[in-house]
C-alpha positions as semicolon CSV with decimal commas, in nm:
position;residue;x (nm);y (nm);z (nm)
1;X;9,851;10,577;7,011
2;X;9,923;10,966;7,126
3;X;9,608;10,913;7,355
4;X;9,724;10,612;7,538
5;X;10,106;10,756;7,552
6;X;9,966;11,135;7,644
7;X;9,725;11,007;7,926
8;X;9,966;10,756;8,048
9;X;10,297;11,013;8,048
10;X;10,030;11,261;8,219
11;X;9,954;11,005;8,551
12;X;10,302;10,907;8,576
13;X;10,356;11,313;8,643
14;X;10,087;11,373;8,807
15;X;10,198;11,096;9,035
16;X;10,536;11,276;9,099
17;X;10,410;11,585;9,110
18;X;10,187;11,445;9,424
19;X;10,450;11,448;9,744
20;X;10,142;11,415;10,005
21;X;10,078;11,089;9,775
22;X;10,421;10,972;9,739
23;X;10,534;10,983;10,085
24;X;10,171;10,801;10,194
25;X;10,202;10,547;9,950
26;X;10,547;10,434;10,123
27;X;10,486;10,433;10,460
28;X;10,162;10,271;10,471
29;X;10,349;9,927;10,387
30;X;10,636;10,027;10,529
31;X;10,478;10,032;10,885
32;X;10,281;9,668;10,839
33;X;10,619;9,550;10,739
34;X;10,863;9,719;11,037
35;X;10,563;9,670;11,280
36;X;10,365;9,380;11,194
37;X;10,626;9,225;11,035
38;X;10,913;9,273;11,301
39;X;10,688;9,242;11,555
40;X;10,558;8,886;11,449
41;X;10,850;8,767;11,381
42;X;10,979;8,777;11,720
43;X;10,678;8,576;11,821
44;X;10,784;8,332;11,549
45;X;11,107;8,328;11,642
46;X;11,174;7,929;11,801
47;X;11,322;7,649;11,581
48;X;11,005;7,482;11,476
49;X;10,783;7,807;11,354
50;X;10,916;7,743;10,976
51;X;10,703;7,486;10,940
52;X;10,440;7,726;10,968
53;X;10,539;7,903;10,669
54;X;10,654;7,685;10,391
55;X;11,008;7,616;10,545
56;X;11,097;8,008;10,589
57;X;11,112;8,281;10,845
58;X;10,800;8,472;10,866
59;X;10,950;8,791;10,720
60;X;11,065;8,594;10,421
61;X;10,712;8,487;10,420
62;X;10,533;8,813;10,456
63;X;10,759;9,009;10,201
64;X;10,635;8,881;9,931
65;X;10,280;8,952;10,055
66;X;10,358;9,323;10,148
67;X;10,502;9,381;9,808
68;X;10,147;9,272;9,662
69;X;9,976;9,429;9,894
70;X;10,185;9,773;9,810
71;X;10,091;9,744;9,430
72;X;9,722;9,628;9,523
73;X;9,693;9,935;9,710
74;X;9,846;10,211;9,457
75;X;9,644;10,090;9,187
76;X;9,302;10,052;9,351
77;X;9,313;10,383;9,514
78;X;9,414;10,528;9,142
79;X;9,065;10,569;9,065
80;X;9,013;10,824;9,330
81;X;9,168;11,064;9,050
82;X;8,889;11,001;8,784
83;X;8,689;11,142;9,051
84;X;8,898;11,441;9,088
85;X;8,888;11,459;8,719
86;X;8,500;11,446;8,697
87;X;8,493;11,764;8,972
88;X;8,754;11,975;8,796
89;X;8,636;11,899;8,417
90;X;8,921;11,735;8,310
91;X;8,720;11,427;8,261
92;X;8,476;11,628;8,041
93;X;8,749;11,751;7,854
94;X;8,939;11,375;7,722
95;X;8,543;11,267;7,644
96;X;8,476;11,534;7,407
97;X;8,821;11,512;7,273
98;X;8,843;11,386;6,890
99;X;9,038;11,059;7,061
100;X;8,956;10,746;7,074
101;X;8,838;10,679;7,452
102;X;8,931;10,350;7,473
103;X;9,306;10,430;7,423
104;X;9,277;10,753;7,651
105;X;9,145;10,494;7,962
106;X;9,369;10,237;7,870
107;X;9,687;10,506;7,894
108;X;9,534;10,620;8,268
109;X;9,522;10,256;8,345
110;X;9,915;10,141;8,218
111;X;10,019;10,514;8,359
112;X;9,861;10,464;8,712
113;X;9,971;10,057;8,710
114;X;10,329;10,169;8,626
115;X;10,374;10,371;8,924
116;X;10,203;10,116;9,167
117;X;10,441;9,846;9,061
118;X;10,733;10,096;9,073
119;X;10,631;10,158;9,449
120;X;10,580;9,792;9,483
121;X;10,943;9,706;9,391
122;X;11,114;9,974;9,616
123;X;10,895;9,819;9,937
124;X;11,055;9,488;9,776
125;X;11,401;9,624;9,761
126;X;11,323;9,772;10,101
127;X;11,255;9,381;10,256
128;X;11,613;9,247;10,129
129;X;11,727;9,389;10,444
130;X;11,573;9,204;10,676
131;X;11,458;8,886;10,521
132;X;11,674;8,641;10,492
133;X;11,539;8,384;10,237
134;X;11,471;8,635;9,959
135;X;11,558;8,553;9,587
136;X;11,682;8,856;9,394
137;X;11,639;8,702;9,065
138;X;11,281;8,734;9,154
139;X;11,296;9,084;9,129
140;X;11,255;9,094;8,708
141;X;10,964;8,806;8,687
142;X;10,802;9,024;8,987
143;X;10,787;9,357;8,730
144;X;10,528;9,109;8,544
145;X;10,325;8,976;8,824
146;X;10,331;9,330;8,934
147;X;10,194;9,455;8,621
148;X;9,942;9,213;8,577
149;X;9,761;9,297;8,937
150;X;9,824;9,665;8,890
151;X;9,605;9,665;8,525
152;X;9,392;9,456;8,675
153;X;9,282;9,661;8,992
154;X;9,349;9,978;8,804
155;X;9,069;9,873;8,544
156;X;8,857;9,798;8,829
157;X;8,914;10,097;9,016
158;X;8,862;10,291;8,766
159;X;8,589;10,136;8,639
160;X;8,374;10,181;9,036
161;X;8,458;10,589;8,998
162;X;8,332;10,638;8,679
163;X;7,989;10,519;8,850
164;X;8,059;10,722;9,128
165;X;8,021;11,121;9,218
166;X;8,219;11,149;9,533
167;X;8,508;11,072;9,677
168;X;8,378;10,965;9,996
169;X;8,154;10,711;9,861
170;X;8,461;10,601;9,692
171;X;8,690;10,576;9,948
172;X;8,417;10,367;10,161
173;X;8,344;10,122;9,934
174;X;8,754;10,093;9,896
175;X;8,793;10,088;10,254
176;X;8,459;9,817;10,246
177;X;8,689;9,583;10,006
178;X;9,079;9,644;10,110
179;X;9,112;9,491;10,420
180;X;8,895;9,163;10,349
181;X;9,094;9,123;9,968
182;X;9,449;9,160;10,220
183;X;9,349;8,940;10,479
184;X;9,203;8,654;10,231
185;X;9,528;8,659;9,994
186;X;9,731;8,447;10,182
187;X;9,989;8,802;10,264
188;X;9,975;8,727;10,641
189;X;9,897;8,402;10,699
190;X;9,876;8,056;10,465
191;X;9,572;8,031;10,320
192;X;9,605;7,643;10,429
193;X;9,551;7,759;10,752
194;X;9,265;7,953;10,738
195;X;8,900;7,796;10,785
196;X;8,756;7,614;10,523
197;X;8,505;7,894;10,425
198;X;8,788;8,153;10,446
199;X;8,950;7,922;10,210
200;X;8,708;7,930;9,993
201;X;8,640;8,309;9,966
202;X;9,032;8,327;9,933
203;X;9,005;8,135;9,591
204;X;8,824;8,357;9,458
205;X;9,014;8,677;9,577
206;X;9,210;8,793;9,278
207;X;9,504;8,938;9,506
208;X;9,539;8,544;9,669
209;X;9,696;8,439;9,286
210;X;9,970;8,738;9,315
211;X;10,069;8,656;9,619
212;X;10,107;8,299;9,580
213;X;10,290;8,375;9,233
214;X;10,525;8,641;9,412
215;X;10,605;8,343;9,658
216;X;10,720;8,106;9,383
217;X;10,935;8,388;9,190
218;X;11,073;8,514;9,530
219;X;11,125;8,310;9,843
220;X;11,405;8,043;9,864
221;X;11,271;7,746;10,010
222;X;11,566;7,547;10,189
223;X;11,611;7,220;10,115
224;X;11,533;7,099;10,474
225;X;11,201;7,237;10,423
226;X;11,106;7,013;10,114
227;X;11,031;6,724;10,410
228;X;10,706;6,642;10,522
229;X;10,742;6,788;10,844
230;X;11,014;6,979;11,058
231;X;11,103;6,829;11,353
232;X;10,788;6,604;11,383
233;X;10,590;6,914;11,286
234;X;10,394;6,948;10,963
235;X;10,502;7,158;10,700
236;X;10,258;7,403;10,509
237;X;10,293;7,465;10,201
238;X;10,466;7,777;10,053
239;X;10,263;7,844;9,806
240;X;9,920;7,708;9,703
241;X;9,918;7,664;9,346
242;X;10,148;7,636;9,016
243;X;10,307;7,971;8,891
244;X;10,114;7,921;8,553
245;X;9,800;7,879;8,717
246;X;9,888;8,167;8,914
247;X;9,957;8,418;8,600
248;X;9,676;8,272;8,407
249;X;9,466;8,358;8,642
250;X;9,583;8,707;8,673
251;X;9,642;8,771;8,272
252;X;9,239;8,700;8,234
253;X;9,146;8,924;8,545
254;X;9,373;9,195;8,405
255;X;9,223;9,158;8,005
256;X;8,846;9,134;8,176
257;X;8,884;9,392;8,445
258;X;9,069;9,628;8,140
259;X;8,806;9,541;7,885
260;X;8,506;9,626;8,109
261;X;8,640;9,966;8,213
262;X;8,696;10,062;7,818
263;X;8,332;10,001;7,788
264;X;8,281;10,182;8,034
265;X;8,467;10,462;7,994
266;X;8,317;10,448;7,619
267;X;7,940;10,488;7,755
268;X;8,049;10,767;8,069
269;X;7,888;11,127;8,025
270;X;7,918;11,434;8,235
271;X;7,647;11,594;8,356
């Protein structure tokens, strides 16, 4: 285990040791939530716009998105560093190392996830403040949903650099996926809403199952809300599916994702 508890002590410094990257990393979802967030909700702001969104204000709504979205972000973009790693022979150096590789990757992965969900709960803490519908017992069960998305993305990001030689290529395939994974999940708007072949690509969007389970852990639905409709109005639904569903579906993304970026960590070579 000193591989997996070396590589994973070494990210979680490196990560600190990055202010450029800490100080990015917070306002990125710090500005969707003061200006998309703020901003939308005063267009959401009339007696009836609950109904919209499960029963709730929309920043009660959207927090629990944004705090996905944070740790969805941090861990993809990790892989950017096995690419600075391959440039500056670091990489090199952990593959001829008498160390089990599969341990070394899984440390990166578990270092790099910790950190993203760490970032993710401060943006949560952050949201307290001006949502009003917020459950702060949800805070613990979020570590876990957290977790699960970080390994998950982490593995996969990981996974895309080690088949990659520069960061640009990187950082437009990342750029290629982000937006389209954000917009599918259900963060901004229900997924009920959306068209049906929206809906559909949203099923199979990994980051649609955090958000939906960081909805049920999180948000306070008022009773009022557990009608069929407000005032004459139709109520969406919260969330989309069961919490169970939710983290099963997430725990096998996260073992798959994980597993195929051992093996392929196992078959890398520098050249």
């Amino acid at each position: 285990m000193k591989a997996f508890t070396t590589m994973a002590y070494r990210q979680i410094k490196r990560f600190f040791r990055a202010r450029s990257r800490v100080i990015g990393m917070f306002v990125n979802p710090l500005m969707w939530l003061i200006f998309f967030g703020l901003g939308w909700s005063k267009v959401f702001n009339f007696p009836t716009a609950s109904a919209l969104f499960g029963g709730v204000d929309y920043l009660s709504f959207l927090a629990p998105g944004i705090t996905a979205m944070t740790i969805f972000n941090a861990s993809f973009i990790a892989g950017i560093s096995v690419i600075w790693d391959k440039q500056f022979g670091f990489l090199k150096e952990i593959l001829v190392a008498p160390a089990s590789r599969k341990e070394a990757i899984t440390g990166r992965i578990v270092g790099d996830s910790i950190m993203a969900v760490l970032q993710g709960l401060i943006i949560l803490l952050l949201t307290f403040t001006i949502a009003s519908s917020l459950k702060f017992s949800g805070v613990l069960p979020m570590i876990l949903i957290g977790l699960l998305l970080a390994i998950a993305f982490s593995s996969f990001g990981v996974s895309l650099a080690l088949r990659m030689t520069s960061m640009e290529g990187f950082q437009m395939i990342m750029s290629f996926l982000m937006l389209p994974l954000m917009f599918l999940s259900g963060a901004f708007y229900p997924v009920e809403t959306m068209p049906t072949w929206m809906q559909y690509l949203a099923y199979i969007n990994p980051l649609t199952y955090a958000v939906d389970a960081a909805r049920h852990i999180l948000v306070n639905v008022p009773a009022t809300s557990t009608t069929a409709s407000i005032a004459g109005i139709p109520t969406v639904s919260l969330t989309r599916f069961s919490l169970t569903t939710d983290i099963g579906v997430l725990s096998l993304l996260a073992l798959v994702f994980l597993i195929i970026a051992m093996i392929s960590f196992e078959k890398a070579t520098i050249e």
